[in-house]
N, C-alpha and C positions, 0 to 999 in steps of 0.2 A: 485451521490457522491461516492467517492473512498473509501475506507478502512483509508487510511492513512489521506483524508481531516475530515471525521469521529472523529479520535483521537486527530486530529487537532482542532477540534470545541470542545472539553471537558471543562468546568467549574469545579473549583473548587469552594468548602466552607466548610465551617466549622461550622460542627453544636455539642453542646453539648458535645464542645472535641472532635469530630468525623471528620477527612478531608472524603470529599463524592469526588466524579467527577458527574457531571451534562453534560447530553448528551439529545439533543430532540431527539424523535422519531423517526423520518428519521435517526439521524446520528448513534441511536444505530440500527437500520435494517442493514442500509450498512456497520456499525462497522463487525455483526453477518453475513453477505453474503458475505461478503470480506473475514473473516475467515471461511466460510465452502468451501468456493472455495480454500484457501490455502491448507485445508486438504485435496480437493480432486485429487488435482495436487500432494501432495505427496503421494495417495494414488495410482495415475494411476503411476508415475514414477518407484515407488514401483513394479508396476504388471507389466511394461515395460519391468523391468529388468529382473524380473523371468521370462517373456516368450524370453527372449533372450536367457536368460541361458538354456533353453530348447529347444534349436533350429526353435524358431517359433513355435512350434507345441502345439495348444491349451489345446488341451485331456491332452497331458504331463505335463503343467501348472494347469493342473484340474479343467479347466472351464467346463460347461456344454454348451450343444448347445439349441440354443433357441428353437427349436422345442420342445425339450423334458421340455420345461419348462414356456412358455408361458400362460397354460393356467390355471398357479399358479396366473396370476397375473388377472386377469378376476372376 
C-alpha cells in the first residue's frame, strides 16, 4: 500500500466532541514509510546539491570515508 492509498483509507468520527481519523494498522505503517522515504529523498537531494557545489569532491562536502568508520557500527 502507498502513502497516498493510506490517507485515502482514513475514517472519520466523532467521539465526545472530539473528530479522530481512524486508520488500521497496515495503512498507518505505510502512512509512516511513505513519509520517512519522503524525508529521506529530501535529505539525499539536499547532500546532492552540496556535493555539486563542491566540485564532487567528498572530503570537501565533509563526509567521512567508510573505512575510517565502519567499525563504529559493529
Amino acid at each position: 500500500m502507498k502513502g497516498i492509498e493510506a490517507l485515502q483509507s482514513v475514517q472519520f468520527v466523532t467521539v465526545k466532541g472530539k473528530r479522530l481519523a481512524v486508520v488500521d494498522a497496515d495503512s498507518w505503517e505505510a502512512l509512516i514509510e511513505w513519509l520517512e522515504t519522503l524525508e529521506d529523498m529530501q535529505i539525499a537531494r539536499k547532500e546532492l546539491v552540496k556535493l555539486k557545489n563542491v566540485g564532487n569532491n567528498p572530503e570537501q562536502a565533509g563526509y567521512l570515508k567508510w573505512d575510517d568508520v565502519e567499525h563504529e557500527l559493529e
